[in-house]
N, C-alpha and C positions, 0 to 999 in steps of 0.2 A: 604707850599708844604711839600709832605712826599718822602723821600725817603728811599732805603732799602740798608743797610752796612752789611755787613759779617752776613746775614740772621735778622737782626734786623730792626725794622719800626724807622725813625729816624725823626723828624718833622723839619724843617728848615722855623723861621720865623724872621721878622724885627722888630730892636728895636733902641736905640739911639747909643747905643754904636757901636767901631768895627765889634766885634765879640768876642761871647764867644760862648764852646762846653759844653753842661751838663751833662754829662753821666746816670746819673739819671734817669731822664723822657726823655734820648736820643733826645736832643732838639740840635740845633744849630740856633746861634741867632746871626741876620746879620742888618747892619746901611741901611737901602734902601736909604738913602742919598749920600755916595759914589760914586765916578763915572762908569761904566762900568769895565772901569780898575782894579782899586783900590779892586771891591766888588767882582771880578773875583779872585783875589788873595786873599782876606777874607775867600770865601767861599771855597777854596782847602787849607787853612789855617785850617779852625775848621771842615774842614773832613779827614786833615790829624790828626789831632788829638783826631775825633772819632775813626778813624781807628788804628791810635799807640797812645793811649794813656800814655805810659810810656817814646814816644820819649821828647828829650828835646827841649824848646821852639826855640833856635838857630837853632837847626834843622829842625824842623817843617817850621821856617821861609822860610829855605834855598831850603824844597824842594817844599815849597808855590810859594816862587818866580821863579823857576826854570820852573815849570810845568806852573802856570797860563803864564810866559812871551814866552813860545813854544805856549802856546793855542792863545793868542794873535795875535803874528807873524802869526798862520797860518789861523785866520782870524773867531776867533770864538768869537761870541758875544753876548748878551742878548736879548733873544726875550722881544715883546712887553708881559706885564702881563697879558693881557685877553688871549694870545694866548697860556699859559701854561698850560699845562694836569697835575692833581695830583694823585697820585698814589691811 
């Protein structure tokens, strides 16, 4: 999927690992194996760290989990994959 941060095209695809952020080829790279849960918090994980790239990991962690566990609670969830638009 592409999406667009602070004016830049950013690709976000699946791989085995977590999650890693590339700055480079502004890629974000996420485990499609994870649960819903878990890949909800991956994924505001390595966009908070396209987006501050100079924050530190602890951080990035704390406002990963902070944000994905409000989107949760309020009942946001992963569409099915055929039904995703790319940009």
């Amino acid at each position: 999927m592409r999406v667009k941060i602070d004016d830049e095209i950013w690709t976000v695809q699946d791989a085995v690992l977590l999650g890693v952020c590339l700055h480079g080829p502004n890629t974000v790279v996420i485990n499609p194996l994870q649960n819903d849960k878990k890949r909800l918090d991956t994924v505001i994980h390595e966009m908070v760290h396209a987006t501050r790239p100079k924050m530190c990991e602890e951080n990035v962690s704390r406002v990963a989990a902070a944000c994905s566990a409000v989107l949760w609670k309020d009942g946001w969830r992963r569409r099915a994959r055929a039904r995703r638009k790319e940009m």
